[in-house]
Legacy VTK file of the C-alpha trace (Angstrom):
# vtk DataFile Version 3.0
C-alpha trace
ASCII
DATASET POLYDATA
POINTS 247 float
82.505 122.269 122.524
79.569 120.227 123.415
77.654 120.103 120.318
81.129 118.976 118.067
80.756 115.810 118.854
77.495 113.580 119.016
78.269 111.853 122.249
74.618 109.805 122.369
76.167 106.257 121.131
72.839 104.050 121.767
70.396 107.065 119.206
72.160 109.182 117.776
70.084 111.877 116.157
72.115 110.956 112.672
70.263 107.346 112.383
68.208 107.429 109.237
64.899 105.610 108.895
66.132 102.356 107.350
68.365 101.767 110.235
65.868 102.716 112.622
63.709 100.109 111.005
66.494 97.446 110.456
67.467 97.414 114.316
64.017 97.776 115.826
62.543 94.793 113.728
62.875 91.379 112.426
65.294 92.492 109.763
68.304 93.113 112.274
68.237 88.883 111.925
68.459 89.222 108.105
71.733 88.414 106.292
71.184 90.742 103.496
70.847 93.623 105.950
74.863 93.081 106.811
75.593 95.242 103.501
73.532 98.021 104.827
74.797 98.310 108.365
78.018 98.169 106.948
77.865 101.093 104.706
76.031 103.112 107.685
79.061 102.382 109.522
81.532 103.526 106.641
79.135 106.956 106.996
79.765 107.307 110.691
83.567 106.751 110.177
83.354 109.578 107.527
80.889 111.980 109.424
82.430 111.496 113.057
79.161 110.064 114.643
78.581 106.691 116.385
75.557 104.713 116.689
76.851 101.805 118.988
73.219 100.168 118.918
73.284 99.185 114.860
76.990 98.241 115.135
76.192 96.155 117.472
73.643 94.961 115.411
75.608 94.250 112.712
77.999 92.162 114.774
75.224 89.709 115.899
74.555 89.154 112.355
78.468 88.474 111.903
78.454 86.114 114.869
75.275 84.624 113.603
76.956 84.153 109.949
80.753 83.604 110.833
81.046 83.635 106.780
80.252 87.451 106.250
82.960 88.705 108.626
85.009 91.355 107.510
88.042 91.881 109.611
87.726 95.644 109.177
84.718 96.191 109.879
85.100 94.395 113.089
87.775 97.002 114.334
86.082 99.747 112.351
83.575 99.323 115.027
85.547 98.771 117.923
87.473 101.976 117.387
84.249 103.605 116.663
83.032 101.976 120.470
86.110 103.512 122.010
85.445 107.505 121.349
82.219 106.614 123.332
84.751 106.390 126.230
84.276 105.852 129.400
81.514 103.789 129.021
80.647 100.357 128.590
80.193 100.317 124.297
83.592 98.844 123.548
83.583 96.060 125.977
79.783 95.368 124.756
80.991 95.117 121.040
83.411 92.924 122.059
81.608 90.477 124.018
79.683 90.146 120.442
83.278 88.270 118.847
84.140 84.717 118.859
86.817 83.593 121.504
89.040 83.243 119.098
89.097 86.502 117.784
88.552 88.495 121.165
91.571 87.959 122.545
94.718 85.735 121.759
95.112 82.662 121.531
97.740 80.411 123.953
101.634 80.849 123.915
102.920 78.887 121.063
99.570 78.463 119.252
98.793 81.071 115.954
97.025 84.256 116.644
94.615 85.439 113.966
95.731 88.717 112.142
92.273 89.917 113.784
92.645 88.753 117.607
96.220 90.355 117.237
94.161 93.803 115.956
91.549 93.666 118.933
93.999 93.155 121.306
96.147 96.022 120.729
92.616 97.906 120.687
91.686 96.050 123.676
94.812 97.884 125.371
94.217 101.563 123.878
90.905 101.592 125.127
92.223 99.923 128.797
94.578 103.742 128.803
91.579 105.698 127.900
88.890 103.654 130.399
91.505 104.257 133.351
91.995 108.090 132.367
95.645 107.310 131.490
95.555 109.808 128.929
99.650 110.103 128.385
99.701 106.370 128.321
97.444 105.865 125.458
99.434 109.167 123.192
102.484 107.009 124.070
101.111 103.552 123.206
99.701 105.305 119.625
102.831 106.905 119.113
104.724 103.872 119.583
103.581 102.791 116.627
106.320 100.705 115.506
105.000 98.709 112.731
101.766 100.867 111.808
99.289 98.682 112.883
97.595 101.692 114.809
98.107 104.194 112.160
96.088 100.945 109.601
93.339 100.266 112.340
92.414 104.056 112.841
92.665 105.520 109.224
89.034 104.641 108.499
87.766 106.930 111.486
87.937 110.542 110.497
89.283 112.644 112.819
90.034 110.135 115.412
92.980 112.065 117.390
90.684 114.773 117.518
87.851 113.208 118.451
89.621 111.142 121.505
90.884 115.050 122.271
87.926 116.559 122.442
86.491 114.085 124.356
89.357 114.347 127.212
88.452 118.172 127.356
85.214 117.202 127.856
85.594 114.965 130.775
88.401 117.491 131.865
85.911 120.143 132.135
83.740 118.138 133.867
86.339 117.689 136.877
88.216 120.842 136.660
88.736 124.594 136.885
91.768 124.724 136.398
94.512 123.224 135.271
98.129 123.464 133.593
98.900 124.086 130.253
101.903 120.982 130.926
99.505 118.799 132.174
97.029 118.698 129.276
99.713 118.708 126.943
100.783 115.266 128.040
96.785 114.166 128.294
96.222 115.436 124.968
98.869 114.079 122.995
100.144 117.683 121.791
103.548 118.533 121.285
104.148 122.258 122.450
102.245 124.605 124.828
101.642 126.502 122.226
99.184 123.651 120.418
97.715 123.141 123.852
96.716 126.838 123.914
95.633 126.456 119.775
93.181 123.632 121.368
92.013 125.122 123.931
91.005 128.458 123.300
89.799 127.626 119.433
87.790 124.504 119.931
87.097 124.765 124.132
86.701 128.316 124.051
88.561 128.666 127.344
91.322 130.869 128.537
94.963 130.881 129.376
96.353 132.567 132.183
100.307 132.372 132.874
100.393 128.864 132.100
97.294 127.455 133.599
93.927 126.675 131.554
90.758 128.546 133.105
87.372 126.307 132.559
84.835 127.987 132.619
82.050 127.318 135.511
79.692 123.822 134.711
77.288 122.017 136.403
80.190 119.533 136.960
82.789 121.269 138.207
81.124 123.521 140.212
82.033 123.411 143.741
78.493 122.248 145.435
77.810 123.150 149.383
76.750 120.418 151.079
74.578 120.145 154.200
74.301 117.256 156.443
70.972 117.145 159.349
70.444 114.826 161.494
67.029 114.824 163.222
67.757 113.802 166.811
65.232 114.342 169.781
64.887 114.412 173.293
63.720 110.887 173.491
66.695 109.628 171.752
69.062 110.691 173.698
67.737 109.759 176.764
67.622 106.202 175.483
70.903 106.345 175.186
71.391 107.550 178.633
69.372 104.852 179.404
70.916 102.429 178.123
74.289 103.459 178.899
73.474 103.185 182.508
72.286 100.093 182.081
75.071 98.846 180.915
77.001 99.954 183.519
74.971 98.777 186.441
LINES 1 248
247 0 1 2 3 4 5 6 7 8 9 10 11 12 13 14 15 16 17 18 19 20 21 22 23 24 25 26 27 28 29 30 31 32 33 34 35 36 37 38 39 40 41 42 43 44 45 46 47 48 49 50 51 52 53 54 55 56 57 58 59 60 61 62 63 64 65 66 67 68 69 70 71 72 73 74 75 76 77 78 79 80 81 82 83 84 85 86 87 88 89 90 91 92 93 94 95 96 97 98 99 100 101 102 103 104 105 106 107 108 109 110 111 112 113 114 115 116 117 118 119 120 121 122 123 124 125 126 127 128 129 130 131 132 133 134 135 136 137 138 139 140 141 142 143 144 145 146 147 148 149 150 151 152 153 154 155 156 157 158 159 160 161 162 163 164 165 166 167 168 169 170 171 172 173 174 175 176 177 178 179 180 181 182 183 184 185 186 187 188 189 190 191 192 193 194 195 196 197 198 199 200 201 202 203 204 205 206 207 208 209 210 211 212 213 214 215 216 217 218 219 220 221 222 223 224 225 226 227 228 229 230 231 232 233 234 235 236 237 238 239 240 241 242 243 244 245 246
């Protein structure tokens, strides 16, 4: 399950030469080079990789030329930000947006069609930074008026990406755990797709109900021993002083 997803944000292996060249240079300051970290990012939605350094690239050269910004590339690359979760990429793209568009404006005052977009991403990503798994399947399946289903279509694979990246931490944490549980966590709708999941793209095992994880360098339960060095001398300081004290 590891090597599915490309989990390396800031250099991903996927980054071609002319971004390489375009972000480690003078030319991330270019204009011109908007069009081509734009396209890279339209590859990364298609290919199910991220490379959080040259979107964040590109979005300095939006907030350095407020004309070139496309609303959907913005969220393009803040949903792209939020697979990397948990981790500080989403809240680092957005610290990259104007005020106005990071976050809404004041009762009674007009909200950009954008600030309304980032801050119903702003809220999915809140579920997924606070491991509220079941809160954030809710919140996209709420989807009342589509405006998840319109921000997400460009990402390939984006359910199943946020999936197998729960799994992932999940298997960091666990041994164990019910089939129930990370039904709710992974958005699924019947045991039965939990066990599809888990056993096809995990490659663990069900037993009566319960998940079996297989034994990581994470979840492994670790002995731990605690030594204190303590002398002679030390202790009769303390008997020292404690008779001091008393005297």
């Amino acid at each position: 399950m590891a090597s599915t997803l490309s989990m390396n944000g800031e250099d991903p292996v996927e980054r071609p030469d002319q971004i390489r060249a375009i972000i480690g240079g003078l030319e991330r300051y270019n204009p011109q080079a908007a069009e081509v970290l734009e396209a890279y990012l339209a590859q990364q939605c298609e290919q199910k990789f991220c490379d959080c350094n040259a979107n964040r690239a590109l979005l300095k050269l939006y907030q350095l030329n407020p004309d070139r910004i496309k609303d959907e590339v913005v969220t393009n690359v803040l949903v792209k930000t939020m697979t990397q979760f948990p981790s500080p990429q989403f809240d680092l793209a957005l610290h990259l947006l104007s005020p106005a568009n990071a976050k809404p404006g004041p009762p009674g005052k007009p909200t950009s069609d954008l600030a309304e977009a980032v801050g119903k991403l702003r809220a999915l990503n809140a579920h997924l930074e606070s491991a509220n798994y079941a809160q954030f399947w809710a919140t996209l399946d709420n989807d009342t008026d589509d405006i998840y289903a319109d921000l997400t279509t460009d990402i390939q694979g984006f359910e199943e990406i946020i999936r197998v990246r729960i799994a992932q931490l999940v298997s960091q944490s666990f041994r164990e755990i019910s089939v129930s549980v990370l039904e709710s966590w992974l958005g699924l709708n019947s045991e039965e797709e939990v066990v599809n999941f888990v056993t096809e793209t995990c490659g663990w095992k069900v037993e009566g109900g319960v998940v079996q994880i297989p034994k990581n360098a994470e979840n492994e339960a670790k002995k731990t021993e605690i030594r204190e060095d303590v002398n002679v001398d030390m202790f009769s300081r303390v008997i020292k002083r404690s008779w001091e004290e008393t005297a």
